[in-house]
Every structure is written in structure tokens, then in C-alpha cells.
KOLTIPA-365906 format. One record per residue: x negated, y negated, z negated of N, C-alpha, C in turn. Coordinates in steps of 0.2 Angstrom, whole numbers, plus 5000, padded with zeros to 4 digits. Layout:
BEGIN
XYZXYZXYZ;...
end
This chain:
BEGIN
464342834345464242804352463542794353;463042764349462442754350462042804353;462342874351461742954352461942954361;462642934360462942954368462642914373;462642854370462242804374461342824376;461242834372460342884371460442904378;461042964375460843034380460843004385;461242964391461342954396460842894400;460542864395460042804397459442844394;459242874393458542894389458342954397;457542954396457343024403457543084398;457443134402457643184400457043214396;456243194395455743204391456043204385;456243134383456243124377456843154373;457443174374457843194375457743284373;457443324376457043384378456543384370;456343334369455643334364456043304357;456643284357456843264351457343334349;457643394354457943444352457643524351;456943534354456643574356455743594357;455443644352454843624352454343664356;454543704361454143754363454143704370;453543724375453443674380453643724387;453943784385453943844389454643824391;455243804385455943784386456043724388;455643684386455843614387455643614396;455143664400455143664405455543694409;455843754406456343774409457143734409;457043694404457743654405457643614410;457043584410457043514414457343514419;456743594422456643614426457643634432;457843654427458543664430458943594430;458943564425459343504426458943454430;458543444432458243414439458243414445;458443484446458343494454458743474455;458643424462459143394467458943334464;458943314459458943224458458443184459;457843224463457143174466457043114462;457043164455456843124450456343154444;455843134439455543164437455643164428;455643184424455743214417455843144412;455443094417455143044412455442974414;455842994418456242944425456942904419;456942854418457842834415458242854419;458642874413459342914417459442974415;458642994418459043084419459043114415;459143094408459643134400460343144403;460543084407461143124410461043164413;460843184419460643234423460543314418;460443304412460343374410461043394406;461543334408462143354404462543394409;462443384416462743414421462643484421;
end
């Protein structure tokens, strides 16, 4: 329950940077799971927003 809890309260940087090491992907994911959320990589929260 604690990793679940991360993923949904943590930004999506840190998240991105604890599974993934090229900075090419990590922007490609953001980059998709962000749009619409007028929010940015580093924002709390938005680890949820890349579950969607």
C-alpha cells in the first residue's frame, strides 16, 4: 500500500526518474500523461495522472 500511495501523491518527475533512465522517455511519458492536466511533471499528484 505504501508504493500505491507514492504513485498517486508523488509528481510525476520523481516517479519517471525512479523507473526510467533516458531523459528522451521520461519526456515522452510525461509528455502524454500531462496533457490536459495544467499541471507540470513536478506538480503533487500528477504520478496519478500518468496512471490514466
Amino acid at each position: 500500500i505504501p508504493g500505491f500511495h507514492e504513485m498517486l501523491t508523488a509528481p510525476a518527475e520523481k516517479i519517471l526518474n525512479k523507473w526510467f533512465e533516458t531523459d528522451i522517455l521520461k519526456a515522452t511519458l510525461a509528455t502524454d500523461g500531462l496533457v490536459g492536466s495544467m499541471s507540470g511533471p513536478k506538480c503533487p499528484g500528477t504520478g496519478y495522472v500518468l496512471l490514466h
